[in-house]
PyMOL Python script that loads the backbone (N, CA, C, O; Angstrom):
from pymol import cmd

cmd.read_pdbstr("""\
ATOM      1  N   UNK A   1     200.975  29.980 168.468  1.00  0.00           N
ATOM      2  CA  UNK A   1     201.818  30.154 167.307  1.00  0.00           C
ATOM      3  C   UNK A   1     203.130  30.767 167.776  1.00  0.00           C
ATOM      4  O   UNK A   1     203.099  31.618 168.664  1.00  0.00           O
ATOM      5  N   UNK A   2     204.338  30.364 167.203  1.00  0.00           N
ATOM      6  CA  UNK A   2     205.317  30.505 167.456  1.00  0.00           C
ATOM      7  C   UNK A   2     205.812  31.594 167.283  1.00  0.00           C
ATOM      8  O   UNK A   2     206.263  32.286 168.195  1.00  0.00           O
ATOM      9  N   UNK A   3     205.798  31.928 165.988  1.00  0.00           N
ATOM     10  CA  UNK A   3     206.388  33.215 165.133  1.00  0.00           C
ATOM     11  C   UNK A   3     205.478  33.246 163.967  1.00  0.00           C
ATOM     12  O   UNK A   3     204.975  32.420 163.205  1.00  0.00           O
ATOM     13  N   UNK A   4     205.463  35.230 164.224  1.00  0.00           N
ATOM     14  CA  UNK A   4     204.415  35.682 163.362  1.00  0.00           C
ATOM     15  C   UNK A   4     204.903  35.876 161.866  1.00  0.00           C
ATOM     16  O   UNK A   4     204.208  36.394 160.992  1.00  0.00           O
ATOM     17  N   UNK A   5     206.128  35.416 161.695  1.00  0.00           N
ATOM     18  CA  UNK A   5     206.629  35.202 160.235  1.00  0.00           C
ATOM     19  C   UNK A   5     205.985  34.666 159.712  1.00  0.00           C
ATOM     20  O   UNK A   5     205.187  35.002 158.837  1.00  0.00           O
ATOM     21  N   UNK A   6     206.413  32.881 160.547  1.00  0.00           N
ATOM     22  CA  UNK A   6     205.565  31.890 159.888  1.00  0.00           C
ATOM     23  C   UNK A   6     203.813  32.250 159.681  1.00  0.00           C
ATOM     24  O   UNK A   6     203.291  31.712 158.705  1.00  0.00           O
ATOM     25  N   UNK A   7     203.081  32.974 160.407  1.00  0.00           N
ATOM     26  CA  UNK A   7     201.751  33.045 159.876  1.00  0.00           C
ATOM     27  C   UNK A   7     201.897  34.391 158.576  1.00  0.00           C
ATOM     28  O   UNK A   7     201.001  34.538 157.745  1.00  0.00           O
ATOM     29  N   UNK A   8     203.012  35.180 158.593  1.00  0.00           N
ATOM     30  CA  UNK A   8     202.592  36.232 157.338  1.00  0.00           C
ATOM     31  C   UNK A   8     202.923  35.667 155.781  1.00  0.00           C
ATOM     32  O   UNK A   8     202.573  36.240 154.750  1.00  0.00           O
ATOM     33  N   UNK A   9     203.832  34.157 155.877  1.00  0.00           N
ATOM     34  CA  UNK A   9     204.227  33.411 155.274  1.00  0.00           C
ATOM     35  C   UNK A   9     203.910  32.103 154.620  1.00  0.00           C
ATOM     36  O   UNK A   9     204.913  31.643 154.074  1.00  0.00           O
ATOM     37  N   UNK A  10     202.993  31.455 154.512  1.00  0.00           N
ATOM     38  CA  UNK A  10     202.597  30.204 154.599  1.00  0.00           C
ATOM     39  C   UNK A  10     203.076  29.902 153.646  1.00  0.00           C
ATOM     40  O   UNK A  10     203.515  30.617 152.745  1.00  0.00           O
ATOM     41  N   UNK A  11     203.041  28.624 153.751  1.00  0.00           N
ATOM     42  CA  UNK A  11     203.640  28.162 152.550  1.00  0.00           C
ATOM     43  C   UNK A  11     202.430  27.641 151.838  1.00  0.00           C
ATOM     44  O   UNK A  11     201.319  27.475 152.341  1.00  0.00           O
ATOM     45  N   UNK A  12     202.750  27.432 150.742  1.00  0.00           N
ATOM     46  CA  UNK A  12     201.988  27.128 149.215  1.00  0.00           C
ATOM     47  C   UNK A  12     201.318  25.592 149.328  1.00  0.00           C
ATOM     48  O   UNK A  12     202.116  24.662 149.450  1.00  0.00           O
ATOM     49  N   UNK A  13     200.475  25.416 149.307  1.00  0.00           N
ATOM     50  CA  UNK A  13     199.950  24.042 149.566  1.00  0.00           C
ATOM     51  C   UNK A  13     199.358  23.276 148.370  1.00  0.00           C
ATOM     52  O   UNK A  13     198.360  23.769 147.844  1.00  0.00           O
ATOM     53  N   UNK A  14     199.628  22.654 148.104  1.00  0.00           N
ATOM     54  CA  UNK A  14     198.861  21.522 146.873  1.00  0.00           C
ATOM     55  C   UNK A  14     197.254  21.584 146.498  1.00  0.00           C
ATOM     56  O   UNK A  14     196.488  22.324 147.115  1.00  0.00           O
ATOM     57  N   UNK A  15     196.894  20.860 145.585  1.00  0.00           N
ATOM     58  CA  UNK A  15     195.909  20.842 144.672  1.00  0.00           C
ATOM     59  C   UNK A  15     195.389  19.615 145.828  1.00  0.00           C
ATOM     60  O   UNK A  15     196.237  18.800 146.191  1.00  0.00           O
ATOM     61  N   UNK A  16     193.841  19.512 146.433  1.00  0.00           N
ATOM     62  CA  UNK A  16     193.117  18.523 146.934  1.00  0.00           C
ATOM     63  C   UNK A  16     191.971  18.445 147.004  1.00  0.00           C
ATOM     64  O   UNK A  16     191.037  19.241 147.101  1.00  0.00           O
ATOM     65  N   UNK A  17     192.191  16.577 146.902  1.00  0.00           N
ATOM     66  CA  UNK A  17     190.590  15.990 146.547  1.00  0.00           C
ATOM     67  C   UNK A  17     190.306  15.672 147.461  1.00  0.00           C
ATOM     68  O   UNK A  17     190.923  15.044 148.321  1.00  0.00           O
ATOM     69  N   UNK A  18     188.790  16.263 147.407  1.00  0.00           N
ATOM     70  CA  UNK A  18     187.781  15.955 148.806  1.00  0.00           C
ATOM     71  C   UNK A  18     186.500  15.591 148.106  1.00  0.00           C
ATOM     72  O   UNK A  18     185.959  16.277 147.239  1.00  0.00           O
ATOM     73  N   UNK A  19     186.016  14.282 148.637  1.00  0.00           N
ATOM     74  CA  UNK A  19     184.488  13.745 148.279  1.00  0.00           C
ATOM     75  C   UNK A  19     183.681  14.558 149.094  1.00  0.00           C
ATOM     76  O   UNK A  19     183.973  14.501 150.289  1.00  0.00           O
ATOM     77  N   UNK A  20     182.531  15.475 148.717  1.00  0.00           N
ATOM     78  CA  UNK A  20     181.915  16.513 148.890  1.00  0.00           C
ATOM     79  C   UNK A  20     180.879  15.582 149.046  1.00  0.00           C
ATOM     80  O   UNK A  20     180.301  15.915 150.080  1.00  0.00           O
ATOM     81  N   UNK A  21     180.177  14.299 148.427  1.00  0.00           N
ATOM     82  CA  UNK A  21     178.724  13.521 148.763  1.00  0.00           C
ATOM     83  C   UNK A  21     179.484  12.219 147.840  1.00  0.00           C
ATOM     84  O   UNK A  21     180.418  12.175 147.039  1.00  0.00           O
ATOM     85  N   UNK A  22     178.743  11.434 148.301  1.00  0.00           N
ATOM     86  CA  UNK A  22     178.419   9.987 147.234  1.00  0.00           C
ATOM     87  C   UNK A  22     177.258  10.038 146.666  1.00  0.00           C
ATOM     88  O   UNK A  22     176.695   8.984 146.371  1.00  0.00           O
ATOM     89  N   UNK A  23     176.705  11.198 146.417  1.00  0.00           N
ATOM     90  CA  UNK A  23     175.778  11.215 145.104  1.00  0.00           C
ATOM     91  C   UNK A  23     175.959  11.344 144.233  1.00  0.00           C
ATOM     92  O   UNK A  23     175.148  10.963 143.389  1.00  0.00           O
ATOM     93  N   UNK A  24     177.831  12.326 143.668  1.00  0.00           N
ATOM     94  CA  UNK A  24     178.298  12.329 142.396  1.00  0.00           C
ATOM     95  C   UNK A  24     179.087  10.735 142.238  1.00  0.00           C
ATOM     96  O   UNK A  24     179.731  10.104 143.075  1.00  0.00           O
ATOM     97  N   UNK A  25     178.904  10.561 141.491  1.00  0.00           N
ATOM     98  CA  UNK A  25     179.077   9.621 140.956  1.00  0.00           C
ATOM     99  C   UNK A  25     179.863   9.137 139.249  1.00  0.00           C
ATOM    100  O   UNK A  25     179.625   9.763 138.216  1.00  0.00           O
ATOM    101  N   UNK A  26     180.653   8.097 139.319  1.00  0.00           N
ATOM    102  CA  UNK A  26     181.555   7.963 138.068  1.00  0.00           C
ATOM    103  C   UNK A  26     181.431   6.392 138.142  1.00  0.00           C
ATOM    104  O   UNK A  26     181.604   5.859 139.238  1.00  0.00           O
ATOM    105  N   UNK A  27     181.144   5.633 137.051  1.00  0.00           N
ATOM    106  CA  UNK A  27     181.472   4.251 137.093  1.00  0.00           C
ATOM    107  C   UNK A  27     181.279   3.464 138.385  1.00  0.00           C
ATOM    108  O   UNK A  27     181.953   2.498 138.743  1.00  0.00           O
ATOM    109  N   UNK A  28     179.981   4.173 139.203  1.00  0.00           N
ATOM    110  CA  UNK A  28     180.046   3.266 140.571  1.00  0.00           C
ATOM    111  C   UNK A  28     180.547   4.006 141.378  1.00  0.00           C
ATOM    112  O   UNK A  28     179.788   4.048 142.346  1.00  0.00           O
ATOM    113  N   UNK A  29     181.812   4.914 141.610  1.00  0.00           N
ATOM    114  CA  UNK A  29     183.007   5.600 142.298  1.00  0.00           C
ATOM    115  C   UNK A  29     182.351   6.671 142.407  1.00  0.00           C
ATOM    116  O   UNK A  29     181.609   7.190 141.573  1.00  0.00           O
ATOM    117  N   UNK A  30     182.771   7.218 144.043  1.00  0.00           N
ATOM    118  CA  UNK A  30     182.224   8.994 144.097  1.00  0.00           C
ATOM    119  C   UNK A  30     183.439   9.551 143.480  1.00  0.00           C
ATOM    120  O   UNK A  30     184.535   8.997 143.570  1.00  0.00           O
ATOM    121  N   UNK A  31     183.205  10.787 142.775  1.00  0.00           N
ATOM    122  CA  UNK A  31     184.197  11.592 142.269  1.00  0.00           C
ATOM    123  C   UNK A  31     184.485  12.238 142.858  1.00  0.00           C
ATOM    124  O   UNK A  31     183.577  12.975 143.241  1.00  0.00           O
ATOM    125  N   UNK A  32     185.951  12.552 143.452  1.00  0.00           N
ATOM    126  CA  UNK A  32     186.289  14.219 144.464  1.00  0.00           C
ATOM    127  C   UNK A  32     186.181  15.144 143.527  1.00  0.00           C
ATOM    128  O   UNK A  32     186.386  15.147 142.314  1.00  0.00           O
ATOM    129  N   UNK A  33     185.719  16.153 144.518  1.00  0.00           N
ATOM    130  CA  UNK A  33     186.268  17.517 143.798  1.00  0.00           C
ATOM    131  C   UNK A  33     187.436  18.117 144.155  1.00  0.00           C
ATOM    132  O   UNK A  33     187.638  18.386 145.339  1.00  0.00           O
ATOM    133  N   UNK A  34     188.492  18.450 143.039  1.00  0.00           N
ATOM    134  CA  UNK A  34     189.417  19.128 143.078  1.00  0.00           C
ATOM    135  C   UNK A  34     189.424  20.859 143.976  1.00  0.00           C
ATOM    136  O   UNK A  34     188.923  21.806 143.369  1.00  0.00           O
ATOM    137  N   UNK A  35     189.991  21.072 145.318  1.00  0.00           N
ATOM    138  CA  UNK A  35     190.158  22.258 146.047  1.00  0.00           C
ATOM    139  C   UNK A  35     191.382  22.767 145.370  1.00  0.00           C
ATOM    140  O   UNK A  35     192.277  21.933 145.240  1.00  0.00           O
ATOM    141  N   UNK A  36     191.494  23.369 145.139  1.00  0.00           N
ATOM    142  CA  UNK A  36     193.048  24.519 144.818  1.00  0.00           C
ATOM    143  C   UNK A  36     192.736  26.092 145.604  1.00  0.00           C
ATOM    144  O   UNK A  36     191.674  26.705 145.492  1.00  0.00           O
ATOM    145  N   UNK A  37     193.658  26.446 146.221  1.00  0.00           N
ATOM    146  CA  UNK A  37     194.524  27.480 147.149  1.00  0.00           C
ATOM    147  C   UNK A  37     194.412  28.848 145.559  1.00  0.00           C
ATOM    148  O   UNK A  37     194.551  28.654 144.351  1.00  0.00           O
ATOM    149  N   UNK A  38     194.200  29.752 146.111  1.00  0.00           N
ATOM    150  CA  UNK A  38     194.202  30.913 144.900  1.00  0.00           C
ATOM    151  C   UNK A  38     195.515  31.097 146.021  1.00  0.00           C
ATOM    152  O   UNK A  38     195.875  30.675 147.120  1.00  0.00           O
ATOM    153  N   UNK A  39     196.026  32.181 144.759  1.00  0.00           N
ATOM    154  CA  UNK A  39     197.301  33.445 145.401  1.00  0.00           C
ATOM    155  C   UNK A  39     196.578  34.248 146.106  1.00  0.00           C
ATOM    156  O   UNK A  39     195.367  34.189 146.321  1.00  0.00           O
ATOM    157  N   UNK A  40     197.687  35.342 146.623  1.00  0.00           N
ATOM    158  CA  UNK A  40     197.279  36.514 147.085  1.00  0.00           C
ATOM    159  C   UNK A  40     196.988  37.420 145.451  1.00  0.00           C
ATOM    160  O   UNK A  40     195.931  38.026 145.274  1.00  0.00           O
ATOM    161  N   UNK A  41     198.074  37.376 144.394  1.00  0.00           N
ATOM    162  CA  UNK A  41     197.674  37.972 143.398  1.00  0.00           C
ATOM    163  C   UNK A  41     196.402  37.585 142.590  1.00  0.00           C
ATOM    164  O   UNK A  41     195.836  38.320 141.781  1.00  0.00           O
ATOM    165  N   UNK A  42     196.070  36.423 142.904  1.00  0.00           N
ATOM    166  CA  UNK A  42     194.541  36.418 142.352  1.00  0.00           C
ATOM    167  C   UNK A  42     193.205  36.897 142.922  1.00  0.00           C
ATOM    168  O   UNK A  42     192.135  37.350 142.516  1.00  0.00           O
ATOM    169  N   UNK A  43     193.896  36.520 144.235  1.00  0.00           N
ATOM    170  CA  UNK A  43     192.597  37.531 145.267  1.00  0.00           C
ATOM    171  C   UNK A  43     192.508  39.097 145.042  1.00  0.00           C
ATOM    172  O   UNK A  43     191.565  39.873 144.887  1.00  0.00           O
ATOM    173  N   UNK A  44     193.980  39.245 145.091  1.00  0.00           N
ATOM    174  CA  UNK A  44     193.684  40.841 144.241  1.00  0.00           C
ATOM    175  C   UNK A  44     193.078  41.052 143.315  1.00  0.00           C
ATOM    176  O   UNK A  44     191.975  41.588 143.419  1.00  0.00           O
ATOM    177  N   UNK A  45     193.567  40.722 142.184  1.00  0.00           N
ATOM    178  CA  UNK A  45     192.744  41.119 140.930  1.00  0.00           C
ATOM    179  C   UNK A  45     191.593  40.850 140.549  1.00  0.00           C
ATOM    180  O   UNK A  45     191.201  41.137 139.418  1.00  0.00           O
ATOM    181  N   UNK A  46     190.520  39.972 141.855  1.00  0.00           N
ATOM    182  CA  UNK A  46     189.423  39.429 141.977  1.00  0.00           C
ATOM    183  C   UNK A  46     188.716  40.887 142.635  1.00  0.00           C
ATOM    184  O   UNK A  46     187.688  41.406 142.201  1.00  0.00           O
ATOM    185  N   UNK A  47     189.506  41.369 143.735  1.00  0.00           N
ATOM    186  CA  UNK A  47     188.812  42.007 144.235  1.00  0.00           C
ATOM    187  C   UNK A  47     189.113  43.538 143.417  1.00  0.00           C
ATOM    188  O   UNK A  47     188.066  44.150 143.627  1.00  0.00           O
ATOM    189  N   UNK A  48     189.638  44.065 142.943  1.00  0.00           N
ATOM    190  CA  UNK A  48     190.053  44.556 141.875  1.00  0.00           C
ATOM    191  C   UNK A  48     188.714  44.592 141.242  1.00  0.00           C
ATOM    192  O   UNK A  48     187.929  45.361 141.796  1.00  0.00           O
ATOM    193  N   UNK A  49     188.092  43.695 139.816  1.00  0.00           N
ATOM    194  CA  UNK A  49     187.490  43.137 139.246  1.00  0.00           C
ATOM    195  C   UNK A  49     186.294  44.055 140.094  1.00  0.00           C
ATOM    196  O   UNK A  49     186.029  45.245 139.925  1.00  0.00           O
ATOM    197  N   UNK A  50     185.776  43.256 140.893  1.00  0.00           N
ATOM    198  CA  UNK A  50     184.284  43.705 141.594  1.00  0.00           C
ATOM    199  C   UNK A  50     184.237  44.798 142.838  1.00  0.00           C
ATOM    200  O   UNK A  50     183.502  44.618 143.809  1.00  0.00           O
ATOM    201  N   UNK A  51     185.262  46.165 142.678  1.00  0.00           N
ATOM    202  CA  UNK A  51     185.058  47.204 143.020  1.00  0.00           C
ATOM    203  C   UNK A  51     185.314  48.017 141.998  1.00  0.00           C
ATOM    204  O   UNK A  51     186.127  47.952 141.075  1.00  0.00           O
ATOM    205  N   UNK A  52     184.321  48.964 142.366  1.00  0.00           N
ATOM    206  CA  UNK A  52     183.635  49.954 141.418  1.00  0.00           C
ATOM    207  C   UNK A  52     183.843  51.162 141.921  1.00  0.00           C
ATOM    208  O   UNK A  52     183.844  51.349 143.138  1.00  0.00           O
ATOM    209  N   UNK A  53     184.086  52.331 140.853  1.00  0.00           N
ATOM    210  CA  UNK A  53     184.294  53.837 141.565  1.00  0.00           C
ATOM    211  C   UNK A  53     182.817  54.376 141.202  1.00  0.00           C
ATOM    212  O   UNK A  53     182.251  53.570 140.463  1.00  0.00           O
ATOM    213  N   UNK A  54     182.060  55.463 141.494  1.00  0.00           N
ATOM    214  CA  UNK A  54     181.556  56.241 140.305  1.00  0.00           C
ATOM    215  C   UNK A  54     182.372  57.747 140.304  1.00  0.00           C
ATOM    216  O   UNK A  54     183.384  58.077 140.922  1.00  0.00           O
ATOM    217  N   UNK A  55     181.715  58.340 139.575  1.00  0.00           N
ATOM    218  CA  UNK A  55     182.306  59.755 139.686  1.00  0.00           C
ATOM    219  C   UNK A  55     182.714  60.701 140.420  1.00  0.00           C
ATOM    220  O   UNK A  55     183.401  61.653 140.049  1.00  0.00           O
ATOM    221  N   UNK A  56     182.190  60.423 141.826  1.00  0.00           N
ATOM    222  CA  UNK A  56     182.337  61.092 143.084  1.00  0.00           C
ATOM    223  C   UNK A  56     183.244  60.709 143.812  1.00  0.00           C
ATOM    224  O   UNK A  56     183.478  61.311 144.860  1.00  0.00           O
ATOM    225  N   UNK A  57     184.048  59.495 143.384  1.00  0.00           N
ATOM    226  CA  UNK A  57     185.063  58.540 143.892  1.00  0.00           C
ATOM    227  C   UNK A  57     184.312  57.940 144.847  1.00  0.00           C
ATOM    228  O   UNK A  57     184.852  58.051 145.948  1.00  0.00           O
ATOM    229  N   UNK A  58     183.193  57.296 144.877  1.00  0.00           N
ATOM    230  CA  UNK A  58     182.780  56.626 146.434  1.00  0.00           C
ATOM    231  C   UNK A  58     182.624  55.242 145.611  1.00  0.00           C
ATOM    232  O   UNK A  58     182.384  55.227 144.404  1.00  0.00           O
ATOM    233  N   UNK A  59     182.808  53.936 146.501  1.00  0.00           N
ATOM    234  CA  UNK A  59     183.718  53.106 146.333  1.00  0.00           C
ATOM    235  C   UNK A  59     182.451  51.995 146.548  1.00  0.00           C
ATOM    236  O   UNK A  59     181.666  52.090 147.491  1.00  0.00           O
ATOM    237  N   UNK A  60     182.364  50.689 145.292  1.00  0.00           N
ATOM    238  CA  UNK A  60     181.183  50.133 145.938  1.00  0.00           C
ATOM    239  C   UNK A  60     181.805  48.655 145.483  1.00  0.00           C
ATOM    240  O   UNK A  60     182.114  48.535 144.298  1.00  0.00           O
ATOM    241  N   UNK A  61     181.990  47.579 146.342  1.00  0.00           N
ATOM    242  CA  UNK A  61     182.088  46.390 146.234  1.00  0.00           C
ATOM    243  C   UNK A  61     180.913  45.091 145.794  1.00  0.00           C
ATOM    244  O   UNK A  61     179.845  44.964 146.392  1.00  0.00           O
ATOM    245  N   UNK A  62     181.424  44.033 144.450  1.00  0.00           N
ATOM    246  CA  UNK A  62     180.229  43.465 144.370  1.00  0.00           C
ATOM    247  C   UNK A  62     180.375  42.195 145.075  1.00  0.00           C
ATOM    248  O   UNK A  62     180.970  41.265 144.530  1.00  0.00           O
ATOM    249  N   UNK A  63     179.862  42.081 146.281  1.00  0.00           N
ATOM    250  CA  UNK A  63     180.422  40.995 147.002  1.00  0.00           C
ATOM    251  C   UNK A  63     180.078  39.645 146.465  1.00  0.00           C
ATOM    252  O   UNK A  63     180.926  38.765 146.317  1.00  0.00           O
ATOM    253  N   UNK A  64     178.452  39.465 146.096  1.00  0.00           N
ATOM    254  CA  UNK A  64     177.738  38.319 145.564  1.00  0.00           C
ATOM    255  C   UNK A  64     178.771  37.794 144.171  1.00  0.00           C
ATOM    256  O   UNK A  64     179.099  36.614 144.047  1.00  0.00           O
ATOM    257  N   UNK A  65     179.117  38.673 143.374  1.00  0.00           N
ATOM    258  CA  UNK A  65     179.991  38.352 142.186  1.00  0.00           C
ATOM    259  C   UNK A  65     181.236  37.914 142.395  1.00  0.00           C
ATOM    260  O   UNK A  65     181.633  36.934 141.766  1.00  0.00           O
ATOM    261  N   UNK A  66     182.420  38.858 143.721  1.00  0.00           N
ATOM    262  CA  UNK A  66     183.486  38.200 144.010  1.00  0.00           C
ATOM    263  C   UNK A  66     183.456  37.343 144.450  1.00  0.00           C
ATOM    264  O   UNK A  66     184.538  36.780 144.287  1.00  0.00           O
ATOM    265  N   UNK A  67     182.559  36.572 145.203  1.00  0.00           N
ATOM    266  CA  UNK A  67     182.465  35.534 146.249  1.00  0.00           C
ATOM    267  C   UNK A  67     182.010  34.511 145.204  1.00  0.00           C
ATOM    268  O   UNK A  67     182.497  33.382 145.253  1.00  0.00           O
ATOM    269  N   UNK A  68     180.906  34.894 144.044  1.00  0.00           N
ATOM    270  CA  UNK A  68     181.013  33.528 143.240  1.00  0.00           C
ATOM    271  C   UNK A  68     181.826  33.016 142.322  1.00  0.00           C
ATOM    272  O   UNK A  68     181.542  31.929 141.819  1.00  0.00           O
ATOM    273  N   UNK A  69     183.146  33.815 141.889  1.00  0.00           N
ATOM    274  CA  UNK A  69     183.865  33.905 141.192  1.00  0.00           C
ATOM    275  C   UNK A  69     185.030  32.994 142.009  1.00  0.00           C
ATOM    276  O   UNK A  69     185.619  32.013 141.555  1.00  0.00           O
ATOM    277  N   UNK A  70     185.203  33.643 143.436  1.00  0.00           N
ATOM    278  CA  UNK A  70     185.969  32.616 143.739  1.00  0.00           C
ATOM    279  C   UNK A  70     186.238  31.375 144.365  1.00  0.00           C
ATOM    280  O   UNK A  70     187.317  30.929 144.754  1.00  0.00           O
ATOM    281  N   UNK A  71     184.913  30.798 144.415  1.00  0.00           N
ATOM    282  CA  UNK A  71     184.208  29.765 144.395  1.00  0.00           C
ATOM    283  C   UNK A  71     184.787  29.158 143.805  1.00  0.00           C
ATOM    284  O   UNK A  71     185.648  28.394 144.242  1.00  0.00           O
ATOM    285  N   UNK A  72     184.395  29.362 142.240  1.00  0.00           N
ATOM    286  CA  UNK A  72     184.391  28.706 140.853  1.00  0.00           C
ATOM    287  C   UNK A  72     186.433  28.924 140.675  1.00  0.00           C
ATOM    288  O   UNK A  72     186.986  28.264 139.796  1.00  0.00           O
ATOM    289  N   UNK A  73     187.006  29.554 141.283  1.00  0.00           N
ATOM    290  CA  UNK A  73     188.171  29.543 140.775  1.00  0.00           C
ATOM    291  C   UNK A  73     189.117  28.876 141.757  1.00  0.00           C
ATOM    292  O   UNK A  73     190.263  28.605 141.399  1.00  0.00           O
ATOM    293  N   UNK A  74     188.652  28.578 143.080  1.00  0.00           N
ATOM    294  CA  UNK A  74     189.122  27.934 143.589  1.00  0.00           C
ATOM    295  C   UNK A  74     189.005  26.199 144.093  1.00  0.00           C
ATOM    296  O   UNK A  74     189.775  25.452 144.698  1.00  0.00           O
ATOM    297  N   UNK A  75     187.767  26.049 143.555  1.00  0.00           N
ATOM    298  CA  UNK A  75     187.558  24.441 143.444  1.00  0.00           C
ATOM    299  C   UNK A  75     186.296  24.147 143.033  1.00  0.00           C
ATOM    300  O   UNK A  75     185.723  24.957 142.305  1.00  0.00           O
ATOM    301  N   UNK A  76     185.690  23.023 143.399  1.00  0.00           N
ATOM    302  CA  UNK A  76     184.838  22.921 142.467  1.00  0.00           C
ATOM    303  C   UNK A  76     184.584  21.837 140.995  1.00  0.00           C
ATOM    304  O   UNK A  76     183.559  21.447 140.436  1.00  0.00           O
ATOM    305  N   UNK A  77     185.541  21.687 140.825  1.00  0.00           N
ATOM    306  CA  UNK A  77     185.851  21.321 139.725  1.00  0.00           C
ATOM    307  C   UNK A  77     186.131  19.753 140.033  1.00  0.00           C
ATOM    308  O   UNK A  77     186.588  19.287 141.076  1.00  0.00           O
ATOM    309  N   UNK A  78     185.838  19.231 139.151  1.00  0.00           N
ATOM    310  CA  UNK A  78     185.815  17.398 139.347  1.00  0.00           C
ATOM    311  C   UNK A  78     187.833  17.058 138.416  1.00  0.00           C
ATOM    312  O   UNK A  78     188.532  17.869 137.808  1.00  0.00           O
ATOM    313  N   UNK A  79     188.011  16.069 138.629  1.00  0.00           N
ATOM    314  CA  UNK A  79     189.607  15.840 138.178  1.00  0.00           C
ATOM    315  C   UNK A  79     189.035  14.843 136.881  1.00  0.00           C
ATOM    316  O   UNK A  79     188.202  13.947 137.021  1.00  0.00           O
ATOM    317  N   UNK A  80     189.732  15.255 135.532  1.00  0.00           N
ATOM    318  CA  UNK A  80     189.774  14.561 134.528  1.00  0.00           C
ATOM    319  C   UNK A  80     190.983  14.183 134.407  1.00  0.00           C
ATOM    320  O   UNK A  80     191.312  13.461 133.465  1.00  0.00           O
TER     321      UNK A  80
END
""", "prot")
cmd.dss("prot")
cmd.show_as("cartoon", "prot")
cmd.util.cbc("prot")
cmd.orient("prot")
């Protein structure tokens, strides 16, 4: 890598369809599923979301919940 700009920087990349199996199926046709790129501000407020204080201030992450959340928010999803 050239310059560590370019990696603190990336650029923003598009919405993409990837056929995951030819078992889903539409009219004969496999359906892709739609991938989409989250932000950095959504990863925050994801991880945000599933850390927890209690009273003592000690700090507990719900990993199983963030990780399925951003699953579901980052693709997944079939294109209508």
């Amino acid at each position: 890598m050239g310059s560590l700009n370019a990696f603190l920087h990336p650029e923003q990349t598009e919405n993409r369809e990837v056929f995951v199996s030819n078992r889903f199926k539409e009219n004969g046709k496999p359906v892709p599923f739609v991938i989409r790129p989250i932000t950095q501000q959504e990863n925050e407020g994801l991880i945000k979301k599933y850390t927890k204080r209690d009273k003592k201030g000690n700090e507990t992450f719900d990993r199983v919940a963030y990780n399925q959340e951003l699953n579901s928010s980052s693709g997944g999803r079939t294109r209508t």
